[in-house]
N, C-alpha and C positions, 0 to 999 in steps of 0.2 A: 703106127700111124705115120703115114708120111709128113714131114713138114711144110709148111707154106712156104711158098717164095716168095723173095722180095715182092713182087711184079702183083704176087696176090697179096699180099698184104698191106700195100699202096691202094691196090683197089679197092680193098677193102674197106678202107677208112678215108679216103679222098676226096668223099663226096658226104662223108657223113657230116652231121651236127659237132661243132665244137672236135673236129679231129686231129690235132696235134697229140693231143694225151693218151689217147687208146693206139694211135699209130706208132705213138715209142712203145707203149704199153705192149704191144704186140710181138716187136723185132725182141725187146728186153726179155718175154714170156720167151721168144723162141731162141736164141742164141746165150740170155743170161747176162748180156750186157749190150752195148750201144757203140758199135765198132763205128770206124772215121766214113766208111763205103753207106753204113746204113744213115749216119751223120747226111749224109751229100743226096743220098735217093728219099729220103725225108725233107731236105729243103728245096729240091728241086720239086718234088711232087707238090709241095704246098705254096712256095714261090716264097718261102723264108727265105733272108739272106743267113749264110752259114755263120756269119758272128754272131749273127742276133740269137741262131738256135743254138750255138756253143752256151752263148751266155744267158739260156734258157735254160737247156739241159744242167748245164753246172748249178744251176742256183738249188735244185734239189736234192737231196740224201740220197736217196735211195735209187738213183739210176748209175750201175757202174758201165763204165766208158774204156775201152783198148785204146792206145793211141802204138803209132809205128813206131817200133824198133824197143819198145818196152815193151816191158813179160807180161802177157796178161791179166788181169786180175780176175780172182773167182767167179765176179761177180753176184748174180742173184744168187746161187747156192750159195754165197758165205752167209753165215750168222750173222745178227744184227741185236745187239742184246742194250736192252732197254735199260737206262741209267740215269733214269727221273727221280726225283726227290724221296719218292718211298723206295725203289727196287734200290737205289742204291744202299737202303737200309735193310736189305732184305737178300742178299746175297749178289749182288748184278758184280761189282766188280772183283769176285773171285770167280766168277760162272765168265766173264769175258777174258779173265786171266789163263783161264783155263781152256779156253774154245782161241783164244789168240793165236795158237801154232795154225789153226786151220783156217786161219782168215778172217775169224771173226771182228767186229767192229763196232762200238759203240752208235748206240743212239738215243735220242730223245726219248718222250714220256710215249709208252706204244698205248696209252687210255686202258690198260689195266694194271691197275693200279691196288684193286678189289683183288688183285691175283699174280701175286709177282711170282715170278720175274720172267714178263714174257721175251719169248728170241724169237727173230723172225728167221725164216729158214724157207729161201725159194716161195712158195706158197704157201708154208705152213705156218699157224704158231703155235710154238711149245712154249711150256710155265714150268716154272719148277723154281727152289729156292738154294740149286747148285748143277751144276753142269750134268752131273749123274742123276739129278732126278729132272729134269727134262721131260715131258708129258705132253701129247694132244690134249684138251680139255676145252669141253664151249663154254662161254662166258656164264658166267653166273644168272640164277634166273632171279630177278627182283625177288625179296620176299615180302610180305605184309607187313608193313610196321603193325608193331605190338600194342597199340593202342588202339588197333579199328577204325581210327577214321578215314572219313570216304575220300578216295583216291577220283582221278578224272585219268590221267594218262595210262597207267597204273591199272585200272577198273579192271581190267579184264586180261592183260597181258598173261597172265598165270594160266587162262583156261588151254587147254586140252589142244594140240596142232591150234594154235594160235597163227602161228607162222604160215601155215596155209589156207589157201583160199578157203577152203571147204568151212577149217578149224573159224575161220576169222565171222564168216558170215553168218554160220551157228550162233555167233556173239554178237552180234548185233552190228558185223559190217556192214559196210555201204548202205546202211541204209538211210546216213546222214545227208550222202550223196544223192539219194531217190530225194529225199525231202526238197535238198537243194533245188533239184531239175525240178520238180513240181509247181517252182517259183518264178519270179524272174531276181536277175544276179543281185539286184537294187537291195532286195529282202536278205540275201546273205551278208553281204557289205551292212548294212545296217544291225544286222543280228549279233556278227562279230565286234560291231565297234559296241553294242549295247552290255556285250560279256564282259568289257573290259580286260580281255586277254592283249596282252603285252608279249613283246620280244623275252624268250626265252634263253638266248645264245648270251648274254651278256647286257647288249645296250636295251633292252626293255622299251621297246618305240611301239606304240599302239598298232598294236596289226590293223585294226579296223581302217585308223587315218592310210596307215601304208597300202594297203588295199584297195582302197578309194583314190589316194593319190595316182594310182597306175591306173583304174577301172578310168578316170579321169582324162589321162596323159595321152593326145597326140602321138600316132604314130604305129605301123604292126610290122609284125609278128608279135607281142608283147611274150612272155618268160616266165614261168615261174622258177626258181632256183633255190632248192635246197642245201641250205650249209651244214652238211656232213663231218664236217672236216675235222671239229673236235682235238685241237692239237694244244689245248691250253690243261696244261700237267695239271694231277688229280681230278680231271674230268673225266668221266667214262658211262653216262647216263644214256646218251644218244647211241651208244653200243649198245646195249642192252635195249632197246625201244627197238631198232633198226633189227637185231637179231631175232626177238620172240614175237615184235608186232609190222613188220613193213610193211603190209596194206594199209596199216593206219598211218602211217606218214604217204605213200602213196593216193591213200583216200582224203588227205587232206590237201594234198598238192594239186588233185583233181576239182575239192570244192574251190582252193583259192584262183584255179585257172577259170572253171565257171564265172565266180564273183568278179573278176577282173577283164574276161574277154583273151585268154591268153590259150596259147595255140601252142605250145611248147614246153619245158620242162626238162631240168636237169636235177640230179641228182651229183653234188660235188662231195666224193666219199675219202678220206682220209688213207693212203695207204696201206697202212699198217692193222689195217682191217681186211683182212684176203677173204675168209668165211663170211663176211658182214655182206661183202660184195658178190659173192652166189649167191646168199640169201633173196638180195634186193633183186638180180637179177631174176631168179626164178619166180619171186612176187609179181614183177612184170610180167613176164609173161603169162603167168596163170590170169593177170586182170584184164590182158590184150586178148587174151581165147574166151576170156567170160563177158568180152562185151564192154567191160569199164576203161578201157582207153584204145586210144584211134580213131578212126572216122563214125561218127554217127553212133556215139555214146549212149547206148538202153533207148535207143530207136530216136533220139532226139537229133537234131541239128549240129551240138556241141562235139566238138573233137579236142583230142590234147595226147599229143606224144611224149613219152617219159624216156629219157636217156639216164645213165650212168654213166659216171666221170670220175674216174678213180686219179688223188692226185701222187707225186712221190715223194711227198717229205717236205714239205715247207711251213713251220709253225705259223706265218704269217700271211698264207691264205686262208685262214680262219677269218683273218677283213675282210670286209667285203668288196670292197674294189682291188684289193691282190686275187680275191679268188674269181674277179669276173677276167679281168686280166688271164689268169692262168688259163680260163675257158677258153679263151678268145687265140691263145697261142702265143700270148705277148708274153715278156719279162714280168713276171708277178709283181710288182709294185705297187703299194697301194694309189689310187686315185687322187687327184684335188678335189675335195667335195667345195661349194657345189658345182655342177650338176650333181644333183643323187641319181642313185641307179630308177628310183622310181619314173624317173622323165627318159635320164641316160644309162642306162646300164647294159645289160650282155647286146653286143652290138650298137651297143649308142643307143637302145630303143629299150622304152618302157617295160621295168622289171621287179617282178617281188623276191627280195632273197630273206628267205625266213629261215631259223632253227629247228630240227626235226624235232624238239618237245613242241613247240611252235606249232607246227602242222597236224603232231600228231593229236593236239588237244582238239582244233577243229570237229574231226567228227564226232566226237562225244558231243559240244558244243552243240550242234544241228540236230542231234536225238534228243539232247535233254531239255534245251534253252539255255539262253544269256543269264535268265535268274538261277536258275540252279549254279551255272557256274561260278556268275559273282560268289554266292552263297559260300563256295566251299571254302572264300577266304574267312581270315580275324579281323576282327573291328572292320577299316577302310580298307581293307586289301581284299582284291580279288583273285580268285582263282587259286592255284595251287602252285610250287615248283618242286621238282623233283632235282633232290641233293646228293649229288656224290661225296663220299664220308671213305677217307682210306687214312692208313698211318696206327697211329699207335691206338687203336681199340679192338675190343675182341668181336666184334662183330664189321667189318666192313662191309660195305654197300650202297647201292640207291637207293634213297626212303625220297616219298612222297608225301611231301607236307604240307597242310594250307602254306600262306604266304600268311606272313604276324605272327609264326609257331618259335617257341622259345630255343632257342640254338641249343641253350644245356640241356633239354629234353631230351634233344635229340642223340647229342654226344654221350648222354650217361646212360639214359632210359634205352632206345633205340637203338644205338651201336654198341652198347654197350659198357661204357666207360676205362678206363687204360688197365694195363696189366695190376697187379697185387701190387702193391708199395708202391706205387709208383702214382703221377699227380701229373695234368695235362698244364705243358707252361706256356705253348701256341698254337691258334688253328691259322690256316691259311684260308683267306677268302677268295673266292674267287678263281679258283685254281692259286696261281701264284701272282696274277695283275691285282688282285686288291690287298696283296700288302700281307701281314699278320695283323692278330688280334691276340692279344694277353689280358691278365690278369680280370680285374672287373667287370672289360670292356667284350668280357665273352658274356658278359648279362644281355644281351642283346636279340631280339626277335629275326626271324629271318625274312626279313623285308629290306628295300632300298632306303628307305629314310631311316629306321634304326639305325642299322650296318653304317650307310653315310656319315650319318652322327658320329662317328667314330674313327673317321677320314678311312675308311672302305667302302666296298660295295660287295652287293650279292653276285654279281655277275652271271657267269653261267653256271654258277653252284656246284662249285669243286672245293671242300674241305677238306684239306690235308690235317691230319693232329700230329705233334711233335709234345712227344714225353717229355718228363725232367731227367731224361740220360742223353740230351741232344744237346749241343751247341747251337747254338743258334748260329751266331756268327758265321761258323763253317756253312750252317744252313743258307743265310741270306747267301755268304761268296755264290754257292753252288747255283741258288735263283738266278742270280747276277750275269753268273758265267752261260746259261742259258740265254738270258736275253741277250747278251753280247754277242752267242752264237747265231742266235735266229734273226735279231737285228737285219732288214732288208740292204741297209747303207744308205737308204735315198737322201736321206737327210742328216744332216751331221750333228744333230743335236741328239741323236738318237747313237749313233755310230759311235760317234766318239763318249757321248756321256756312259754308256753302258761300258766300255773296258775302261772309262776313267774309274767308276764307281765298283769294278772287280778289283782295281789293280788295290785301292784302298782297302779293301774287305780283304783281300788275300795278304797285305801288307808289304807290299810292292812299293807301294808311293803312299803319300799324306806326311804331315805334319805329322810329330811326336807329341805335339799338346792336345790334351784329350776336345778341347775347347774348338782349338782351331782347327780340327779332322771334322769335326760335326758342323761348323760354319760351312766349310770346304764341300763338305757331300752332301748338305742341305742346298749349298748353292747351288751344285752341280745339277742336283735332282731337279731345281727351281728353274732352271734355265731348260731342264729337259720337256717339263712338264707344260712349261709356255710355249715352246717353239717346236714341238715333235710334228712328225706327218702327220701318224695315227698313234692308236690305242698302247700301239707297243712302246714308243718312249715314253708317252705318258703317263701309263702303269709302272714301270719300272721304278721310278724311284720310289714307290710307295714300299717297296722293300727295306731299302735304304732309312727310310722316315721312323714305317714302324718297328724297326727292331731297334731307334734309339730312343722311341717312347716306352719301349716296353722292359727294353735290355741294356741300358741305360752303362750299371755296371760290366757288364758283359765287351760290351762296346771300349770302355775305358783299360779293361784290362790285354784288352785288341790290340788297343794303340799303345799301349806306356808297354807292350811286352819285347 
C-alpha cells in the first residue's frame, strides 16, 4: 500500500471537526513519530503558531518527535509498558528492564489493570506478566456477579455479537431511540431527570439538570461529548462497555443529542485504547449505513454526526475543560469554570460532556422507565454503578452494583477476597483521587454519602486492593509521583504541592519529627486542596491524609528512619 502524502493528509483532516488530533494522529500512524517538516506543514495548515503546537505536542506521552541533528528515536514501534500501581506489582518493571535495550519506555496506568501488564507496541497491545509471555488478548468480558442481581449497564453486554449492529438490535437496541423520536425532546429531558441518573465519570452532576441546562442554552451548533478518556489508574469499566457494547454509548449519545437539540458529537477516546478505537469506529459506521446517524434520522427531521477523537496521553484530560481544550487544538489546560461547558464549551457553544457509563445507561432508561431504574438502587440511591476491583483479589473485574451495595460484599463475596493467609489492609477509592480506605472505614456502602463520611468519594469507581505484604508508604510515594507527573502546571498550588508532598514520602525533605512532617503535609495538602484549578490538586492530598489516618505507624516509622 502506498503511503499518503503530506499534501493528502493535510486534506484530509483540514476541514474536518476538531482536526488537530487525528492530523498528528495521522503523520505519527505514518512515519512513527512527529518530525520538525511535519511540525511546520501542521501549523501552517491549521494557522497554529509553531510554539503554541510545540507546546501542544509536548504536553502528551505518547507522540514521539525527531528534532535535527539528533538520532532519531523509535518512536511509535517502541514499547510503552504500563507501570500503574498494580502492573507495577505484577511484573511491569522487570518486563521494561528487559524490553529497555529496544527502546522501550514507561508509562502511566494503560486501564487494564484487570490484566497486567499491558505494553503498548505501535498499534497493538500485548499483556503478559513478563517480557516472554507478552500476548495479543481482548479485554475481559464482564461477568455476572454471583448474586443475580439486575444489572442496567451490564443487562445485556454478555449476549451473543453484542458489538455489532445486527448482535445489538437482537437485544433490544435502538429501540430506546425509536421511543425517543416518537416523542418530542421535552419527554426525554424530563424522563431522564425523573430516573435520577447522575454523572458516572466521577463528579455525579444530575444528567437530567445538565441536559436541560444545554436543551436551555442560547446559541448552535450545540455538542454532545463523550468523555472516553478514562486515565484515572484502576479504572477500566468504560473499556469494557466501549469494546462489547458501542452502540449503546453511541445510542445514547444519539438520545442526549435529540433531548438537547444538538447537531454534533465527539467521541474523546483515551490512547491507549488502539482496539477500543476500531471497535467505536466500525459501530459508526454500521449505525450511519443503518439509518441511525446523519441527516434525517429513521425518516425524521433530526440529524447528528458522531466523530472520534482519539487523545495521546494526558491524564488530565479526563476534565472537562482540559479535554474540550485538547478538541479545540488548544494547550489542554483545564478551564475557569464558570462559564461551564453547558452554556460555553466545545467552541464557546453549548455542550453536554458525559461519561460512557453515563450514556451508555440511557438507553436502558428509555425501554424500561425512570421507575425501574430508580428501583435498582438501595434505600435513597438510584440506579446502579459499575466498579472496577483490580489488585490483590482472586477474581478481578467490573461488577455492577446497585448504588448502597456494601463494599465487603463485593471485595470478599464477588471478587473474591485476597490470597490464602493473607488480609486486605487498603482499598483505593476512586481510582487513586479519593484517597485509601482502611481498617473499619471499609464497612461502608458504595454510595457518595457513606464513602464521603469517610473523607472519600465513590468517584468513577476504580478500587485498587493492597494486601498485608504492601507498604503503603511506598504505595502513597508511587500515587504522589503520578500526580506530580501528570500535574498540568497551570497552577502552582498544584505544581508545586504535588513534588513537595513526593519529596516527603520518598524522604527527600521533611522534618525528623514524626509530629511536625504530618503538620508540614497536612498543611501542604490544606493549601493544595483550597487553592488548586481542578480536581487533580484537589484529590491529591487525599493520599497524603489518608494513609496517616490509616497508617499512622507506618508513617512514623517513614520519618524517624
Amino acid at each position: 500500500m502506498i503511503a499518503p502524502t503530506d499534501h493528502e493528509l493535510i486534506g484530509r483532516w483540514k476541514n474536518a471537526p476538531a482536526p488537530l488530533l487525528p492530523m498528528l494522529h495521522a503523520f505519527h500512524d505514518r512515519d512513527g513519530l512527529l518530525s520538525p517538516d511535519t511540525m511546520q506543514s501542521v501549523s501552517k495548515a491549521l494557522k497554529i503558531p509553531i510554539a503554541d503546537l510545540y507546546g501542544t505536542v509536548t504536553f502528551y506521552h505518547h507522540f514521539a518527535r525527531s528534532e535535527p541533528g539528533a538520532p532519531a528515536p523509535q518512536g511509535k514501534a517502541a514499547a510503552r509498558v504500563c507501570t500503574g500501581p498494580i502492573c507495577c506489582r505484577r511484573g511491569a518493571k522487570e518486563i521494561l528492564e528487559a524490553l529497555g535495550p529496544q527502546g522501550a519506555t514507561a508509562m502511566p496506568c494503560a486501564g487494564r489493570c484487570d490484566q497486567p501488564v499491558p505494553v503498548l507496541r505501535g498499534g497493538e497491545v500485548l499483556v503478559g506478566t513478563s517480557a516472554a509471555a507478552l500476548v495479543s488478548a481482548p479485554s475481559p468480558m464482564p461477568v455476572p456477579n454471583p448474586s443475580g442481581i439486575e444489572e442496567c449497564v451490564f443487562s445485556a453486554i454478555r449476549e451473543p455479537q453484542r458489538a455489532r449492529i445486527d448482535g445489538y438490535s437482537h437485544t433490544g437496541g435502538y429501540e430506546g431511540l425509536q421511543a425517543a423520536l416518537g416523542g418530542p425532546p421535552e419527554d426525554v429531558l424530563q424522563l431522564i431527570a425523573d430516573s435520577g441518573l447522575a454523572g458516572r465519570g466521577g463528579a455525579g452532576f444530575p444528567t437530567g439538570t445538565k441536559w436541560k441546562a444545554v436543551a436551555d442554552a442560547p446559541g448552535r451548533p450545540k455538542t454532545i461529548v463523550c468523555n472516553a478518556d478514562e486515565g484515572e489508574p484502576g479504572c477500566f469499566k468504560d473499556r469494557a462497555i466501549m469494546d462489547y457494547d458501542p452502540h449503546g454509548v453511541i445510542e445514547g449519545m444519539i438520545i442526549a443529542a435529540y433531548a438537547t437539540g444538538a447537531t454534533r458529537g465527539f467521541i474523546y477516546l483515551r490512547y491507549e485504547y488502539p482496539d477500543t478505537s476500531r471497535t467505536l469506529e466500525r459501530a459508526i459506521t454500521e449505525a450511519q449505513d443503518t439509518g441511525y446517524l446523519g441527516e434525517h434520522i429513521l425518516g425524521t427531521d433530526f440529524l447528528f454526526h458522531l466523530y472520534v477523537r482519539r487523545g495521546a496521553g494526558a491524564y488530565i484530560c479526563g476534565e472537562e475543560g482540559s479535554l474540550l481544550n485538547s478538541l479545540e487544538g488548544k494547550h489542554p489546560f483545564p478551564r475557569n469554570r464558570p462559564p461551564f461547558p453547558v452554556t460555553h464549551g466545545y467552541e464557546n457553544l453549548p455542550t453536554v460532556v458525559n461519561n460512557v457509563e453515563t450514556l451508555t445507561s440511557v438507553p436502558h432508561i428509555l425501554r424500561r422507565g425512570a421507575e425501574w431504574y430508580r428501583g435498582l438502587g438501595l434505600g435513597e440511591q438510584a440506579g446502579t454503578k459499575v466498579i472496577s476491583v483490580s489488585g490483590d483479589v482472586r477474581r478481578p473485574g467490573n461488577y455492577e452494583v446497585p448504588l448502597g451495595f456494601p463494599l465487603r460484599t463485593v471485595l470478599y463475596e464477588w471478587a473474591g477476597g485476597p490470597a490464602a493467609g493473607h488480609t486486605i489492609q487498603a482499598v483505593t477509592m476512586a481510582g487513586l483521587s479519593g484517597g485509601f480506605l482502611g481498617g473499619d472505614d471499609m464497612d461502608v456502602t458504595l454510595d457518595e454519602p457513606s464513602i464521603s463520611s469517610k473523607g472519600s468519594f465513590l468517584g468513577a469507581g476504580g478500587i485498587m486492593v493492597f494486601d498485608d505484604s504492601h507498604d503503603m508508604v511506598e504505595v502513597a510515594k508511587e500515587a504522589m509521583e503520578f500526580f506530580a507527573e501528570e500535574s498540568c502546571g497551570k497552577c502552582f498550588p498544584c505544581r508545586i504541592g504535588t513534588q513537595r508532598l513526593t519529596e516527603r514520602l520518598s524522604g527527600a525533605a521533611g522534618p525528623d519529627d514524626v509530629t511536625e512532617w504530618i503538620d508540614e503535609v497536612t498543611d501542604i495538602g490544606g493549601a493544595m486542596k483550597a487553592t488548586s484549578a481542578c480536581g487533580l490538586g484537589i484529590a491529591a492530598p487525599l493520599i497524603t491524609d489518608s494513609l496517616i489516618r490509616y497508617f499512622s505507624a507506618d508513617v512514623a516509622a517513614h520519618v524517624q528512619s
